[in-house]
MOPAC internal coordinates of N, CA, C and O (Angstrom, degrees):
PM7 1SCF
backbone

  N    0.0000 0     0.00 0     0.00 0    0    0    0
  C    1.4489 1     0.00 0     0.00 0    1    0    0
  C    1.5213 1   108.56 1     0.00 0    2    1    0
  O    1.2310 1   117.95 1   -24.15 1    3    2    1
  N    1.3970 1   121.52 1   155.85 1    3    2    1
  C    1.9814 1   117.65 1  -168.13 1    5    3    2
  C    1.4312 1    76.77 1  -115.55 1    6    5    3
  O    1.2310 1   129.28 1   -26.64 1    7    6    5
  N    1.6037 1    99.72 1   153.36 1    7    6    5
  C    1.1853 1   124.72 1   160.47 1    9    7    6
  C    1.3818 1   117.11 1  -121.35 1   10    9    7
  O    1.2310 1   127.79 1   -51.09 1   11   10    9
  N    1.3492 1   102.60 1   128.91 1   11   10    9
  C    1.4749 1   114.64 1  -161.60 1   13   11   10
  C    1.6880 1    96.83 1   -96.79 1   14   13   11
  O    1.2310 1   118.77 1   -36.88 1   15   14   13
  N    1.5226 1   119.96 1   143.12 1   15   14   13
  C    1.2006 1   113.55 1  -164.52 1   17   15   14
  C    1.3241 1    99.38 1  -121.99 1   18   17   15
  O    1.2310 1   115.89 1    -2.78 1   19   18   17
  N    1.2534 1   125.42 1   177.22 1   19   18   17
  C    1.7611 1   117.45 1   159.87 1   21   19   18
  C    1.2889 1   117.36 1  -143.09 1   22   21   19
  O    1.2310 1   119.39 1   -48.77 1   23   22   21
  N    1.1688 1   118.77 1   131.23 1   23   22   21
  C    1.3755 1   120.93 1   166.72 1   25   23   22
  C    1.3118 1   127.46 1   -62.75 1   26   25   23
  O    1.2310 1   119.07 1   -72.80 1   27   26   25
  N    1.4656 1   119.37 1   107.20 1   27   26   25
  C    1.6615 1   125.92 1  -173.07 1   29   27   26
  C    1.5021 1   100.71 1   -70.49 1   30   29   27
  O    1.2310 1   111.95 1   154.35 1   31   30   29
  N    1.4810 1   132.78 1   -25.65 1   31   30   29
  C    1.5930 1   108.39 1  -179.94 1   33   31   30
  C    1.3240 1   103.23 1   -80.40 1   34   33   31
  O    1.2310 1   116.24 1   151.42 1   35   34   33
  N    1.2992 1   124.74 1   -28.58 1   35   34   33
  C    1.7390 1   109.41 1   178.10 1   37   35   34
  C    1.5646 1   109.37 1  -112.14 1   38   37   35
  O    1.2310 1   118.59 1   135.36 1   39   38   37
  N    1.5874 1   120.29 1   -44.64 1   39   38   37
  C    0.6976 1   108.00 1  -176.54 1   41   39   38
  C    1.0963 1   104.82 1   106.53 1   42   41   39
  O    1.2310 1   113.19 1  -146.08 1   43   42   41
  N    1.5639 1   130.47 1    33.92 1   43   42   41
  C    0.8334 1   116.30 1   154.37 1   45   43   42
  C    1.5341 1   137.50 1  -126.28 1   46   45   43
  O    1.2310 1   119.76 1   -33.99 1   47   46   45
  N    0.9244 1   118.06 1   146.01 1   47   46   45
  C    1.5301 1   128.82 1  -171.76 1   49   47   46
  C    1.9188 1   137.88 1   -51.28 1   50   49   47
  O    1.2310 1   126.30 1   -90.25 1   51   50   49
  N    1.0255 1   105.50 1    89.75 1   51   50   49
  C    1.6816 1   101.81 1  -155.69 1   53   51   50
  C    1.7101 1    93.11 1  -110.30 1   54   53   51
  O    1.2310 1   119.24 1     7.62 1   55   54   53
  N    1.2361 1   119.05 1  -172.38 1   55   54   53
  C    1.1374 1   154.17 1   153.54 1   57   55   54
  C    1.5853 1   118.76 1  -104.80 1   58   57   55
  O    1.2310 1   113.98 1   -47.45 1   59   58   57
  N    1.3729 1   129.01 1   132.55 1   59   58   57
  C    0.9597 1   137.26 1  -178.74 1   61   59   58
  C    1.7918 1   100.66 1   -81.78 1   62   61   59
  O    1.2310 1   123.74 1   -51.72 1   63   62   61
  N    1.4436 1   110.42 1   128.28 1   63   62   61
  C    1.4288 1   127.61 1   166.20 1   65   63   62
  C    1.5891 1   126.57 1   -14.05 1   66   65   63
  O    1.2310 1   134.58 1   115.49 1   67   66   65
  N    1.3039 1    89.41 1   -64.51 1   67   66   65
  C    1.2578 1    94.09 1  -176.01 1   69   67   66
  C    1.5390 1   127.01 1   -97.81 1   70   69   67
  O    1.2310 1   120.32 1  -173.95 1   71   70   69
  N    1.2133 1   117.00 1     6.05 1   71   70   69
  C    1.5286 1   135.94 1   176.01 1   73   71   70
  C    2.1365 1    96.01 1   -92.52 1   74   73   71
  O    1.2310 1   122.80 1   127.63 1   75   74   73
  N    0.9959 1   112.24 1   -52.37 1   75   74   73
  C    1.2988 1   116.42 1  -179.46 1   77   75   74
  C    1.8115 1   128.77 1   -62.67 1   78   77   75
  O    1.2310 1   140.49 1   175.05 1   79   78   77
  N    0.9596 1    77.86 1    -4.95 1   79   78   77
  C    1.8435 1    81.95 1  -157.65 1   81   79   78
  C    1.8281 1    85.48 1  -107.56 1   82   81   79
  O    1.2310 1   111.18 1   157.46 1   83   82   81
  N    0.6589 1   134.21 1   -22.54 1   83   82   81
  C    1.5558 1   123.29 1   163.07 1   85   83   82
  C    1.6824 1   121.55 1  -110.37 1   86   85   83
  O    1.2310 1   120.97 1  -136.79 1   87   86   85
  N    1.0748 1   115.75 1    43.21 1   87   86   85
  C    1.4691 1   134.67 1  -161.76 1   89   87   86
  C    1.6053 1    94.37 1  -116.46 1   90   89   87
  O    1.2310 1   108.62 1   -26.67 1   91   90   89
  N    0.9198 1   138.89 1   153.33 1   91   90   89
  C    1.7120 1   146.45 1   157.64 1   93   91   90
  C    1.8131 1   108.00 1  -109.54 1   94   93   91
  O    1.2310 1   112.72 1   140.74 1   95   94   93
  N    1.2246 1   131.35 1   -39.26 1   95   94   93
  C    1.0770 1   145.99 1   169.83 1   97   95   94
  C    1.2438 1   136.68 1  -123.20 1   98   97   95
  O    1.2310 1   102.26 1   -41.05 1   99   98   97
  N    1.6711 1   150.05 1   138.95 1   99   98   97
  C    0.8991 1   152.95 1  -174.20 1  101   99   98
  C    1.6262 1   121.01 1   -51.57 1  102  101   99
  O    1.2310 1   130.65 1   134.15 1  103  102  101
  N    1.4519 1    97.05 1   -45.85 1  103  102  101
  C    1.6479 1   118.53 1  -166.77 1  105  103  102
  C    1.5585 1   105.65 1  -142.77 1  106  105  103
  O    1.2310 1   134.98 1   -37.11 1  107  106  105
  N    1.1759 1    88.63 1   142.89 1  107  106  105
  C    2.0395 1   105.48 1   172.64 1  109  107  106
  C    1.6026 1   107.08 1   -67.14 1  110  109  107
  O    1.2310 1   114.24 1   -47.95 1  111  110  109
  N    1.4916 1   128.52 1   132.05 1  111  110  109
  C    1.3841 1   118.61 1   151.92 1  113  111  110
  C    1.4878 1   100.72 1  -176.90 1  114  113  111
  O    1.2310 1   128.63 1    13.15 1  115  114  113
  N    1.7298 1   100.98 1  -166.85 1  115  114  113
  C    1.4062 1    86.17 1  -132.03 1  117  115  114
  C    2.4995 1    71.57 1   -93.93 1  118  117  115
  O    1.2310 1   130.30 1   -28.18 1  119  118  117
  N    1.9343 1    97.75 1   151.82 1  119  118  117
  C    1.3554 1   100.03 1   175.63 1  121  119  118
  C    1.3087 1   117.06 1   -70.83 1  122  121  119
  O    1.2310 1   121.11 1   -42.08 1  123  122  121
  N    1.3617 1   115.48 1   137.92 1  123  122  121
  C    1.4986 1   134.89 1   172.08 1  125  123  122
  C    1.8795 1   101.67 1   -52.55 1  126  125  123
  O    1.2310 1   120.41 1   136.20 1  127  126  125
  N    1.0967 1   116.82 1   -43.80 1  127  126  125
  C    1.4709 1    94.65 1   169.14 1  129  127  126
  C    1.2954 1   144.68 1  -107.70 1  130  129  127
  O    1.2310 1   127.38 1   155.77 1  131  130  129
  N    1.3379 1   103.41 1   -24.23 1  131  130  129
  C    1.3212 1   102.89 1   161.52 1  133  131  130
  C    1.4442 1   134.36 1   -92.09 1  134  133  131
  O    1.2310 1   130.69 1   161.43 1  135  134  133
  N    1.6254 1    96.98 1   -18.57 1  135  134  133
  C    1.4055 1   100.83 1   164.98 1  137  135  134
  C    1.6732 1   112.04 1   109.13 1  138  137  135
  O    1.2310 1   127.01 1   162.16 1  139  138  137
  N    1.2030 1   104.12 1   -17.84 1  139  138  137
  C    2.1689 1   122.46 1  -178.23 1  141  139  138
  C    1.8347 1    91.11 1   -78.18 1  142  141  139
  O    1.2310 1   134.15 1   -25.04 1  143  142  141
  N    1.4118 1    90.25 1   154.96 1  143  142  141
  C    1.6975 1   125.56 1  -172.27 1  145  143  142
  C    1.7788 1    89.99 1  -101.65 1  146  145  143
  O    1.2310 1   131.16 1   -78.05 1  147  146  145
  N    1.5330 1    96.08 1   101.95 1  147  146  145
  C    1.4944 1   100.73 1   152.02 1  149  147  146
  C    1.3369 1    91.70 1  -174.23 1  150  149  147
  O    1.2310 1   127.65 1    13.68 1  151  150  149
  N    1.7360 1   102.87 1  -166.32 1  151  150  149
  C    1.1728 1   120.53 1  -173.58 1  153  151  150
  C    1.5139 1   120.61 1   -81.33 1  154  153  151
  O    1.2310 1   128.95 1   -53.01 1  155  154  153
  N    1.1149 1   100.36 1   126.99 1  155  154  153
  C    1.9053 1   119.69 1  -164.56 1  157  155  154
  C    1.5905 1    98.44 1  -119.81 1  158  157  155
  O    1.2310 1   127.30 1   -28.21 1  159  158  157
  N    1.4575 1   103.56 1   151.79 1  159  158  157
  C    1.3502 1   126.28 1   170.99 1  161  159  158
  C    1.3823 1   123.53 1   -65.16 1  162  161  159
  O    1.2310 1   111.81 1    14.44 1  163  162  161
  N    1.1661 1   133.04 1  -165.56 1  163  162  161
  C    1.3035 1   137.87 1   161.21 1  165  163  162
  C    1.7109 1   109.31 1   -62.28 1  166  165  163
  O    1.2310 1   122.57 1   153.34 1  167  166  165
  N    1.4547 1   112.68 1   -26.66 1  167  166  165
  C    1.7992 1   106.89 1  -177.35 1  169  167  166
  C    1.2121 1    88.33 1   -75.75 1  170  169  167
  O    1.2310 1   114.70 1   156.72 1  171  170  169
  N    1.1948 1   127.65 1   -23.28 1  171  170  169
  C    2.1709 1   108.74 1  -159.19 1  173  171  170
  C    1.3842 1    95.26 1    95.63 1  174  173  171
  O    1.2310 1   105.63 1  -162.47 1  175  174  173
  N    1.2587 1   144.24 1    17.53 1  175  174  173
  C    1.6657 1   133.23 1  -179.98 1  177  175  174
  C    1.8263 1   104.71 1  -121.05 1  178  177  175
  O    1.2310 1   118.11 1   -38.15 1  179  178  177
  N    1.1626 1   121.20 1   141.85 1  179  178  177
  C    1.4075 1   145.06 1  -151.07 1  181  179  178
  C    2.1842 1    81.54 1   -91.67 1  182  181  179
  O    1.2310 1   131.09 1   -33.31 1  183  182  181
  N    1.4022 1    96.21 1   146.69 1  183  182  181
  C    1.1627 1   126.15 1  -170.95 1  185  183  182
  C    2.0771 1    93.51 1   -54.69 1  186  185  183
  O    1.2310 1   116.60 1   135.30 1  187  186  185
  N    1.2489 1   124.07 1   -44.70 1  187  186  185
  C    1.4001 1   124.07 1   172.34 1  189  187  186
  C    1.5693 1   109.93 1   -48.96 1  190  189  187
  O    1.2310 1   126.60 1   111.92 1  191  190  189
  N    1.4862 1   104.91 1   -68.08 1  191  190  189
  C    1.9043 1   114.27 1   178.24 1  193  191  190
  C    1.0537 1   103.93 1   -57.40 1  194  193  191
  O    1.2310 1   102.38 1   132.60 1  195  194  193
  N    1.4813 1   149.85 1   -47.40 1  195  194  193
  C    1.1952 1   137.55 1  -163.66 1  197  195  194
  C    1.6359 1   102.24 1   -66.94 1  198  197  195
  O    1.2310 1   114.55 1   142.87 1  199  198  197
  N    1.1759 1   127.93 1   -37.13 1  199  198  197
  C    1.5378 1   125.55 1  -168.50 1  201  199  198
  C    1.6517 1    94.54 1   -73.98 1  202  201  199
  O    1.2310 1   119.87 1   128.44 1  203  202  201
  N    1.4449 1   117.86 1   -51.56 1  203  202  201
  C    1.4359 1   116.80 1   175.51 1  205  203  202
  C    1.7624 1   113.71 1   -43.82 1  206  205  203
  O    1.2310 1   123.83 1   131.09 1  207  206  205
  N    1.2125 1   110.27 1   -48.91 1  207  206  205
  C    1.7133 1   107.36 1  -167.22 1  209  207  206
  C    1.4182 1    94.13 1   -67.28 1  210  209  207
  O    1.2310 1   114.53 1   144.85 1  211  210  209
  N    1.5067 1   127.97 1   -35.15 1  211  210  209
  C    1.2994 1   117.42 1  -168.05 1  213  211  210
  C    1.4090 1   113.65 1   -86.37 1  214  213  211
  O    1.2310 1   120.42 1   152.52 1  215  214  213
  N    1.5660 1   116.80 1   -27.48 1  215  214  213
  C    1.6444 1   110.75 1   156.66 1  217  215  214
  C    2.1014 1   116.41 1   -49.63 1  218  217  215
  O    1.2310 1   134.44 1   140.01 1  219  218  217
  N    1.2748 1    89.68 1   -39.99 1  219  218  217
  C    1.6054 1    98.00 1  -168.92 1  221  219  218
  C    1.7477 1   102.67 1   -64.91 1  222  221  219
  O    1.2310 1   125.83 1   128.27 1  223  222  221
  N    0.9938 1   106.39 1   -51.73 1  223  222  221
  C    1.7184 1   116.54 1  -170.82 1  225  223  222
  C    1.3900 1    91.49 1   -59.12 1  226  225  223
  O    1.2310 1   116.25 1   133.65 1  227  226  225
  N    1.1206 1   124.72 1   -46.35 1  227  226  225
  C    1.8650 1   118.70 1  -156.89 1  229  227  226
  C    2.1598 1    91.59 1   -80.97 1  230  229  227
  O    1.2310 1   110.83 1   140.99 1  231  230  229
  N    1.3562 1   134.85 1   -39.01 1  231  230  229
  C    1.3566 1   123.30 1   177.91 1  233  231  230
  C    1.1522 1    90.48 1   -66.80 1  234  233  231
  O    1.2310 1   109.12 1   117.63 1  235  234  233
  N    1.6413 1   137.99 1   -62.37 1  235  234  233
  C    1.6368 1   113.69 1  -168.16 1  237  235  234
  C    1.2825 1   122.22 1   -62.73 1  238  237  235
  O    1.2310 1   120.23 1  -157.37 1  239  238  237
  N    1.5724 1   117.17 1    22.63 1  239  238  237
  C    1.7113 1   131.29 1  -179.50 1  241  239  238
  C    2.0373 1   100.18 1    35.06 1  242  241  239
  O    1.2310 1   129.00 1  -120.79 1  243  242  241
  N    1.5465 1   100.27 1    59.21 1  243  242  241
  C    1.3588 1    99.51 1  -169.38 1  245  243  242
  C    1.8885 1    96.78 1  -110.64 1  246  245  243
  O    1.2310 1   126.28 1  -116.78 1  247  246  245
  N    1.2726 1   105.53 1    63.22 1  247  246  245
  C    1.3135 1   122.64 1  -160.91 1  249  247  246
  C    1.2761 1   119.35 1   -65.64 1  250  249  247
  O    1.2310 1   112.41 1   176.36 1  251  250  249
  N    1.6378 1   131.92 1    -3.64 1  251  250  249
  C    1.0783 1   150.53 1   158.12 1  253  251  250
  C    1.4606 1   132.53 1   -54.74 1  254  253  251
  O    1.2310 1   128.92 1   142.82 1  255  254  253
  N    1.6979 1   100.41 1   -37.18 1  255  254  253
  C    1.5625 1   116.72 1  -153.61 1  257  255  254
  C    1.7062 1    79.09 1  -128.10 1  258  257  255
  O    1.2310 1    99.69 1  -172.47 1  259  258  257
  N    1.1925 1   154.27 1     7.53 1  259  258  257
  C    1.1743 1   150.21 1   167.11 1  261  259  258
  C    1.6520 1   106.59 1   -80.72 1  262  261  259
  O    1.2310 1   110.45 1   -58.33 1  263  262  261
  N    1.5373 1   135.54 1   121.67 1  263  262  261
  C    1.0472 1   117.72 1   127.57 1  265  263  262
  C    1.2532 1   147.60 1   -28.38 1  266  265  263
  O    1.2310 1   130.32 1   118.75 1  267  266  265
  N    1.5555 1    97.69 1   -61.25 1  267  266  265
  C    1.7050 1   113.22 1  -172.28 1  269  267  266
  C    1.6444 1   122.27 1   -49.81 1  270  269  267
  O    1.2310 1   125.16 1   161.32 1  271  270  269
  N    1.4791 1   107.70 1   -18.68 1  271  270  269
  C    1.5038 1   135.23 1  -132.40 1  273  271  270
  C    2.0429 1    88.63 1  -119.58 1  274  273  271
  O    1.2310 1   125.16 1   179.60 1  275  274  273
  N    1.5378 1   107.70 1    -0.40 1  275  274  273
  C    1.5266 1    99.94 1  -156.49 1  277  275  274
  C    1.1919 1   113.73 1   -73.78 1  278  277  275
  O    1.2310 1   123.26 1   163.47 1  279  278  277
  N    1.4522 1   111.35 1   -16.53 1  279  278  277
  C    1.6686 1   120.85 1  -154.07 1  281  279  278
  C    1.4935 1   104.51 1  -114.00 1  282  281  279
  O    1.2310 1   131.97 1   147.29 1  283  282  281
  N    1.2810 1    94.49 1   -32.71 1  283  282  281
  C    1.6554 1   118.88 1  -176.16 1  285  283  282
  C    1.4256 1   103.91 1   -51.59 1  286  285  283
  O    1.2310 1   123.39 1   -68.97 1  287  286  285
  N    1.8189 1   111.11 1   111.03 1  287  286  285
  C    1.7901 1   113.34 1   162.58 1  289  287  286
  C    1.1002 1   105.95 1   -65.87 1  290  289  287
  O    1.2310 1   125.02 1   -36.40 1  291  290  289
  N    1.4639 1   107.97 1   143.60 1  291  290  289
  C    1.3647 1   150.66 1   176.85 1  293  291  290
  C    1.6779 1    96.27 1   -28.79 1  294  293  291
  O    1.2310 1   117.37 1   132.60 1  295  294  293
  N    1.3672 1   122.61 1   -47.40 1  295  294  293
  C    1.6036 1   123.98 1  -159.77 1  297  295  294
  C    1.2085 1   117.26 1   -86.49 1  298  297  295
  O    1.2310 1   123.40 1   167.65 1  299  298  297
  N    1.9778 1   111.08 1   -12.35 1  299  298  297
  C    0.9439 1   116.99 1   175.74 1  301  299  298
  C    1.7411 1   120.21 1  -102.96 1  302  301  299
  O    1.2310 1   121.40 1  -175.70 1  303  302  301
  N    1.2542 1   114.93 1     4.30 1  303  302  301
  C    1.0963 1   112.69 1  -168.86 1  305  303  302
  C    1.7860 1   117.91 1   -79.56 1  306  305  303
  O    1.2310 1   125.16 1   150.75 1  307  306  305
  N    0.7028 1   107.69 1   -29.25 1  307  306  305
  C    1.6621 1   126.39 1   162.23 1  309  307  306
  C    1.8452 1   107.51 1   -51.59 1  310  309  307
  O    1.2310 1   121.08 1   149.54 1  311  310  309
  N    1.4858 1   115.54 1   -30.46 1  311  310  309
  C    1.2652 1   126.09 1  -178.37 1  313  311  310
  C    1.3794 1    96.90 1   -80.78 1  314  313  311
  O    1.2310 1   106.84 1   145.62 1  315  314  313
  N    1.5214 1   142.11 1   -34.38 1  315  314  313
  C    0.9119 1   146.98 1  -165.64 1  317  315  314
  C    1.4683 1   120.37 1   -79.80 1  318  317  315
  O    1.2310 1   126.33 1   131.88 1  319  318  317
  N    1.4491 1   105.44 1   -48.12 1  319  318  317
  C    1.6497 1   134.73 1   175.49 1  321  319  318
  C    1.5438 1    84.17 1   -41.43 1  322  321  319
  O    1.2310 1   122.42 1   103.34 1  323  322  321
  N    1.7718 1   112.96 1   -76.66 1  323  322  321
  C    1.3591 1   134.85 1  -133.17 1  325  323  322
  C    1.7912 1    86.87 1   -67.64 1  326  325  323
  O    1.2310 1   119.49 1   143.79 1  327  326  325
  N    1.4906 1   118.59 1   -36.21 1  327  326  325
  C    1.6344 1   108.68 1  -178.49 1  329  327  326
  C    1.4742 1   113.85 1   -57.07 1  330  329  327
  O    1.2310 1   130.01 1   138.82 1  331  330  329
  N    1.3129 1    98.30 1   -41.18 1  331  330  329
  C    1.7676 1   116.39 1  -173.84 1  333  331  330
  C    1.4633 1    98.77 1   -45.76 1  334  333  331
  O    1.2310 1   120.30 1    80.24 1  335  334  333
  N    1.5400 1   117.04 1   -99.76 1  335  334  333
  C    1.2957 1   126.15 1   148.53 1  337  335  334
  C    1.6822 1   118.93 1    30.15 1  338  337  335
  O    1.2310 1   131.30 1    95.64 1  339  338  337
  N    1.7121 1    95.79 1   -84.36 1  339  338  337
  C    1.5387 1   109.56 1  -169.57 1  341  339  338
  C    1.6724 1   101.77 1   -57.75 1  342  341  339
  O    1.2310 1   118.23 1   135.60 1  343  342  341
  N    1.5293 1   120.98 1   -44.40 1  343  342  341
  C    1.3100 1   118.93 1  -177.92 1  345  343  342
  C    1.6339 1   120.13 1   -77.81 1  346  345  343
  O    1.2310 1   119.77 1   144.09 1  347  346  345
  N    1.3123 1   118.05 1   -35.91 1  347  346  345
  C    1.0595 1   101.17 1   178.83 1  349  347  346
  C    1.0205 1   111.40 1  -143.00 1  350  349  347
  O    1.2310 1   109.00 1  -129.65 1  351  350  349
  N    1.5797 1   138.20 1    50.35 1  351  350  349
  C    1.3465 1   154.46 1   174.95 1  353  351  350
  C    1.4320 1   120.12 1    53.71 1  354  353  351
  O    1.2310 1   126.03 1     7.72 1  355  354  353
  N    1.5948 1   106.01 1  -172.28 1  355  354  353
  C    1.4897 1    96.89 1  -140.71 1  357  355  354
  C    1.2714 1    83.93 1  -113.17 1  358  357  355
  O    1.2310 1   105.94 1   175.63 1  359  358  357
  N    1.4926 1   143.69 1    -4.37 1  359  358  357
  C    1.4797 1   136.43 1   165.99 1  361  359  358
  C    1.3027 1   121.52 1   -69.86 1  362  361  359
  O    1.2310 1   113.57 1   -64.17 1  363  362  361
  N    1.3921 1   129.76 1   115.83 1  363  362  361
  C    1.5373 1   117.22 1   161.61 1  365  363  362
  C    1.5391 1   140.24 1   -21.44 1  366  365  363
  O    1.2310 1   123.58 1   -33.63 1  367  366  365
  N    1.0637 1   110.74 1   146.37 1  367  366  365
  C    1.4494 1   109.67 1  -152.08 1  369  367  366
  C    2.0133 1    94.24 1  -100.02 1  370  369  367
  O    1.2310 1   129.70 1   132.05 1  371  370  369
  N    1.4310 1    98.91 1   -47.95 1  371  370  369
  C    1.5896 1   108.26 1  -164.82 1  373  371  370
  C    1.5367 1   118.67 1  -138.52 1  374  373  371
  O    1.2310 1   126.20 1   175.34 1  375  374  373
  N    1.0666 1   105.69 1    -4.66 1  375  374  373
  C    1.5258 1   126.20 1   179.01 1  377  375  374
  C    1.3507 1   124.59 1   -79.67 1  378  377  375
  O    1.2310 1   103.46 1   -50.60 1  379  378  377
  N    0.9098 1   148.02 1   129.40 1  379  378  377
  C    1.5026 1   121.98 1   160.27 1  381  379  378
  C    1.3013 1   151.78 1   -68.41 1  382  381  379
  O    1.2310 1    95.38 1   -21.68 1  383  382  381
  N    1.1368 1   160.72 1   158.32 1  383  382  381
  C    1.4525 1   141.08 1   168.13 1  385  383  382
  C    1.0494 1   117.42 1   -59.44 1  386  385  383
  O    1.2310 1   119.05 1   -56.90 1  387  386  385
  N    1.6936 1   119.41 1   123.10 1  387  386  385
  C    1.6871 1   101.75 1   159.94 1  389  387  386
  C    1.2414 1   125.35 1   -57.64 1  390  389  387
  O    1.2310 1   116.96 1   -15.35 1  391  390  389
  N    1.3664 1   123.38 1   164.65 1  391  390  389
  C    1.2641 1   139.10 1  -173.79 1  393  391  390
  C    1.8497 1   108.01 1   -87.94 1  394  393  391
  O    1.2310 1   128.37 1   -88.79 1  395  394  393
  N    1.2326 1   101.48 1    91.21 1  395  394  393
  C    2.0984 1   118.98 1   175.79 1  397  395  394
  C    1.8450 1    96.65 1     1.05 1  398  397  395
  O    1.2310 1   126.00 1   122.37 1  399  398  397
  N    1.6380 1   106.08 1   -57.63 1  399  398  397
  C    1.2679 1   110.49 1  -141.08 1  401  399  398
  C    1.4614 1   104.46 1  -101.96 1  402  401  399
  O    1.2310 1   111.36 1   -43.68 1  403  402  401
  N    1.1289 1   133.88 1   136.32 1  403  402  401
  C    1.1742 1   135.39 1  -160.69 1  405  403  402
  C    1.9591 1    94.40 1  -109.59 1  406  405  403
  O    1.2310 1   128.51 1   -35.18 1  407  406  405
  N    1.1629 1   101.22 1   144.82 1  407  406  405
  C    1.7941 1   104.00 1   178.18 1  409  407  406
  C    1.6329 1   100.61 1   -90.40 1  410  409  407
  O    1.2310 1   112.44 1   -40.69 1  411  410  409
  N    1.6089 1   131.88 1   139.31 1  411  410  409
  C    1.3082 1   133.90 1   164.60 1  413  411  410
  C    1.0999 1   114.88 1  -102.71 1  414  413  411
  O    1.2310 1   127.29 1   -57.49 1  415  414  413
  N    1.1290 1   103.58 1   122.51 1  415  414  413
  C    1.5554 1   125.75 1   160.50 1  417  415  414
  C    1.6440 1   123.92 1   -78.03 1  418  417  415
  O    1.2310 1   121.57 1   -55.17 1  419  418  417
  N    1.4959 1   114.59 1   124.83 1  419  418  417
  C    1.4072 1   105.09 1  -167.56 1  421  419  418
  C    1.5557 1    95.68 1  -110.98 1  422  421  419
  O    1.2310 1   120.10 1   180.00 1  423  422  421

């Protein structure tokens, strides 16, 4: 469990060092996708789903909404996909398939 401390001359609110740095999430609850009681991120997804959405985002080369992908030049990101891929295949993990057919709007 973290203990959140506060500073009485300012007042302000930290995390202690060494409670934080091996933490994956802020707070215990239950994951947005799979549904298990642990510690989740800011999405609400458990330290397992969160690596899944971010494997999934990086095969749909959805390089916007990726963390992992933040630093990563443009020329290399295709190097990244292709690591993903080689390690843990080329099917989505947590995502869904889009739908082939797109609806038109006139």
């Amino acid at each position: 469990m973290l203990r959140i401390e506060t500073s009485r001359r300012r007042g302000d609110v930290f995390l202690r060092r060494d409670e934080y740095d091996d933490a994956f999430g802020l707070r215990e609850a239950e994951c947005q996708a799979c549904d298990t009681f642990a510690p989740v991120n800011d999405s609400g997804l458990c330290e397992d789903c969160a690596g899944k959405l971010e494997r999934d985002l990086i095969r749909k080369r959805d390089w916007d909404y990726t963390a992992s992908a933040f630093a990563v030049p443009p020329e290399k990101r295709e190097e990244l996909r292709r690591f993903v891929i080689e390690q843990y295949g080329k099917d989505l993990e947590l995502l869904a398939e889009a739908d082939e057919e797109k609806s038109t709007r006139k």
